[in-house]
N, C-alpha and C positions, 0 to 999 in steps of 0.2 A: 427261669430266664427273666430278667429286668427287661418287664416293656417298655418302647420307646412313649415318649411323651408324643401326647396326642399332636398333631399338627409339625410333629418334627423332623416329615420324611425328607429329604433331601429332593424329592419334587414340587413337596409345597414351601421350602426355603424357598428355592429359583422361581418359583409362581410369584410371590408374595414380593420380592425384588426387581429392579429396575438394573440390567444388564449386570444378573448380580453382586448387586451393590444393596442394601439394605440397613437399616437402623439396627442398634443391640436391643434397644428396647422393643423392636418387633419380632426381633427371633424369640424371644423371652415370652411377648403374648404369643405366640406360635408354637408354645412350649418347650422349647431350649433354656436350660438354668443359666442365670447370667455367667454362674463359672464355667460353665461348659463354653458357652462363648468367647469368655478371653483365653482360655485355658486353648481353643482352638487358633486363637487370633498370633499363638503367641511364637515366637521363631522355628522353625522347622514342622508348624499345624497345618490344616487345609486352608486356612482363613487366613487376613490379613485385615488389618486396620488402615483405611485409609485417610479420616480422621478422628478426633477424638469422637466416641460410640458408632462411627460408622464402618461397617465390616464387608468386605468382598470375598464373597463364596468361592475362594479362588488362590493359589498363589501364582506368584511371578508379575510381572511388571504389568503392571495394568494399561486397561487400554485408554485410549484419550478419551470415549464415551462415559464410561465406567468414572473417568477421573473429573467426569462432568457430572454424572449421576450423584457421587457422594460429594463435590462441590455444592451443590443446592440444597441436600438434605441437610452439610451442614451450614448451610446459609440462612433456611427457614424458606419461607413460602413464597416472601417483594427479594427474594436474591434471585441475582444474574448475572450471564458470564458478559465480559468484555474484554478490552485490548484483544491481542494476537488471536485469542481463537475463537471469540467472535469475532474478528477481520475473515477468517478461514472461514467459517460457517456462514457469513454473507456473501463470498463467493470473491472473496482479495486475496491474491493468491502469489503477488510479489511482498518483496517485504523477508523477514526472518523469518524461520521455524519460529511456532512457538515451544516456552517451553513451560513454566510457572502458570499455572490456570492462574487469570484475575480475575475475583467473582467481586462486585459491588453487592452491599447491604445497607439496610437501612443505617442511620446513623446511632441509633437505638441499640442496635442490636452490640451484644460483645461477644464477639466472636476472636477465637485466634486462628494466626497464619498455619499451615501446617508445611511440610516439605515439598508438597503438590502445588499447593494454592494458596496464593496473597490475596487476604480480606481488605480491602477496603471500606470502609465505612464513611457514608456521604448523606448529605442534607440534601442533594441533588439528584435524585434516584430516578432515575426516566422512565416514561410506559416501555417494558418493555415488547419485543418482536419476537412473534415464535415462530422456532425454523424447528421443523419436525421435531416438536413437540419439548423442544428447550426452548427458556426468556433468555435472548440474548440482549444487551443493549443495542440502540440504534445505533446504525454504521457510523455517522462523526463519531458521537460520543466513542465505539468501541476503536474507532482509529486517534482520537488525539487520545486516551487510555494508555493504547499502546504506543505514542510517542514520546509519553512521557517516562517511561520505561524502559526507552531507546536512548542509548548514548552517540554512534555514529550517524553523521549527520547523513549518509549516502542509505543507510536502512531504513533514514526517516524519511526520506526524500522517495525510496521505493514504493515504501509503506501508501504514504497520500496518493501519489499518483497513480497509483495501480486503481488504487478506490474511485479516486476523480475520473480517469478515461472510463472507468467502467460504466460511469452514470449511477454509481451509487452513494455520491456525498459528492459537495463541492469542496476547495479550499478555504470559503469563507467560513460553513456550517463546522468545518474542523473548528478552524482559528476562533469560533463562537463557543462551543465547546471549551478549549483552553481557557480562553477569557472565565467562563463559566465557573469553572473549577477550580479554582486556585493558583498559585505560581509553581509548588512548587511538581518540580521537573519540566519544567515549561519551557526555559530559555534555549535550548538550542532547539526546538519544534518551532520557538516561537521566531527564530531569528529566519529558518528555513522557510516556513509562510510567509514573514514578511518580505524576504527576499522574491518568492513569488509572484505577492501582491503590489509588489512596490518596482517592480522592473528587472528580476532577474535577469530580462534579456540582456539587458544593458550590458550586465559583466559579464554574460559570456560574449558578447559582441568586442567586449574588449581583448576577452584571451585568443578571439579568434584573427584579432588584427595581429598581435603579438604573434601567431603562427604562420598569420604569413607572414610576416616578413622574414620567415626562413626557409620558404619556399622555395623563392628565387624566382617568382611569377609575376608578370606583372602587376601595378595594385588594381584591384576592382572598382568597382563603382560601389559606395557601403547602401543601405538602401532602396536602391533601383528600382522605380517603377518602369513595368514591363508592358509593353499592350503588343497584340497580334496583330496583323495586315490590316484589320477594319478597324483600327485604334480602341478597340476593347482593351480594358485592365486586366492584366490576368494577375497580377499580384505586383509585391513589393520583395522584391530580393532580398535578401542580407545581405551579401555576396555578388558580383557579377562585375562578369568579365565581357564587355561588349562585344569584342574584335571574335569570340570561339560559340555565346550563348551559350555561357554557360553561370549557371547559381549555385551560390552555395547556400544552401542553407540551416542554421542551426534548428534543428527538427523538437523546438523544446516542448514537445509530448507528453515530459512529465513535469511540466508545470503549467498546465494549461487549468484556467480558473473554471472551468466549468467543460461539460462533453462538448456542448454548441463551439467551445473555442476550439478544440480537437478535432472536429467535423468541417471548419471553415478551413483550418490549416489543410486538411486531410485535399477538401474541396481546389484550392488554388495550386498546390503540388500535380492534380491530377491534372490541371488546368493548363499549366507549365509543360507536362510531357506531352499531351495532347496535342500543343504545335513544334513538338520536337526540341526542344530546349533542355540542353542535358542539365539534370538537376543531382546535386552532390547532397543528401543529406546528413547531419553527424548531430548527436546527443552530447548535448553539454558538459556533460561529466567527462567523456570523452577526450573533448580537450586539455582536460589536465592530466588523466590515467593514461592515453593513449595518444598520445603527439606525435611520436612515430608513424605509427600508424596511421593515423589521421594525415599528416603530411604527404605519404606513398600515397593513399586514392586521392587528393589533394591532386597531385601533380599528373596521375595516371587519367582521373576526372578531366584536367585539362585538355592532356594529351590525344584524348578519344572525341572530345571536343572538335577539337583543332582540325583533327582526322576526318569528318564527314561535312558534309554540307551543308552551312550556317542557313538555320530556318529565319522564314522572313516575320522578321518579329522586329519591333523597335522600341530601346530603352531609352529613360529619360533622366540620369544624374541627380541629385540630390541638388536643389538650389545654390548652395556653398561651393560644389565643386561643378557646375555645371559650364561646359566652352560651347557655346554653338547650340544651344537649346536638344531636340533631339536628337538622336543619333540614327540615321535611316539606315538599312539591314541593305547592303547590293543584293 
């Protein structure tokens, strides 16, 4: 009977491997002949290549560990995963499915893409971050990564914001990152931060004028600082309707520059129900996807307004549109 080769039992393969995934040339010191290796590797064998010399003691579709495992080994030692899943493994959890592992390497290195994973190769290689026991890149870095390998502007817009409320990257350290790394894929990430950074509200403040006026509600007051009985601030409307106390406002959460702007919004809203002041809130995107809809709580918002008893609160008009300084609550 032909003995096996020392080191070849099928317990010290999966020992010697990393969620078996493993190199050809270590099954080989482990004593498996390298033909016995591809000869296994090869369609309808126990084995599978995941990329070029790396082998999965396995068939059938591998799992996304596994497809992390032989990302690195064939990366070399300074490789790390980034975009989509490192967004996942720092704990970003809107956004796409990933699908394409993107592992960054040294610029040195020549490495090719396989059908699993696009190499990148960068003069900008960051320390990376280890989350149980894989370098992932830092969270900007691994989110403008995967922005630039985003075409729709509403996956990119998921993508950051899910990152930014979480407190794990701002939108400037993204926008730094871009800057960082070249153009290209840049322009629609970069058009979407700057939109952020530069006053998105603005044009959703526009599309939401444009909705009312097909309301059929009276027009509000745009801006409206609001104070309670003892003339405290409790905010600045968007939205408001004197005559009901009622705000609208556009809840834009996912573009807020940093968590402290998230946590202030979060703070004046609480602020606003606390002396009864019905508040309508509605996400941005909204208004363009959902104008229907948005229009029925719109109207309904009012309606239930109207229906209870106007809390003693008093708002104050935008200087421009302002008759009679403030407005006192009966």
């Amino acid at each position: 009977m032909r003995r096996r080769p020392q080191g070849s039992h099928p317990d010290a393969l999966r020992a010697a491997a990393r969620d078996r995934v493993i190199r050809a040339r270590t099954l080989v010191a482990l004593g498996v002949p390298e033909s016995t290796v591809y000869r296994r590797c090869r369609d309808g064998g126990p084995w599978q290549l995941l990329a070029p010399s790396i082998v999965l003691l396995a068939t059938g579709t591998p799992t996304p560990d596994q497809v992390v495992a032989a990302a690195l080994l064939h990366g070399g030692p300074a490789a790390m995963v980034t975009g989509l899943h490192a967004c996942r493994r720092h704990g970003v959890r809107r956004g796409p499915p990933p699908t394409t592992l993107h592992l960054l390497v040294p610029h040195a290195r020549q490495i090719r893409n396989t059908d699993l994973m696009h190499v990148e190769r960068t003069h900008r290689l960051p320390e990376p971050v280890l989350r149980a026991g894989i370098p992932l890149a830092p969270v900007a870095r691994a989110v403008a990564d995967a922005t630039r390998r985003l075409h729709a502007r509403d996956e990119i817009t998921e993508l950051v914001a899910d990152a930014v409320q979480r407190g794990l990257c701002t939108v400037a350290q993204v926008s730094q990152k871009l800057n960082d790394n070249g153009r290209r894929g840049s322009s629609t990430p970069r058009r979407v931060l700057d939109d952020v950074s530069a006053g998105v509200r603005s044009a959703a403040e526009a599309e939401v004028k444009k909705l009312w006026e097909r309301s059929g509600l009276p027009e509000p007051w745009w801006n409206a600082r609001v104070h309670d009985a003892r003339g405290r601030l409790l905010g600045i409307a968007d939205a408001w309707w004197d005559d009901v106390a009622l705000a609208w406002e556009i809840n834009s959460l996912e573009w807020h520059l940093s968590p402290q702007d998230y946590a202030r919004e979060q703070e004046r809203l609480a602020r606003f129900t606390a002396v009864g002041v019905c508040v309508l809130p509605t996400l941005p995107r909204r208004l363009r996807t959902e104008k229907g809809e948005v229009l029925d709580e719109l109207r309904g918002a009012y309606k239930a307004a109207a229906e209870r008893r106007r809390p003693n609160v008093r708002a104050q008009a935008p200087r421009r549109r302002q008759q009679g300084g403030d407005t006192a609550v009966q």
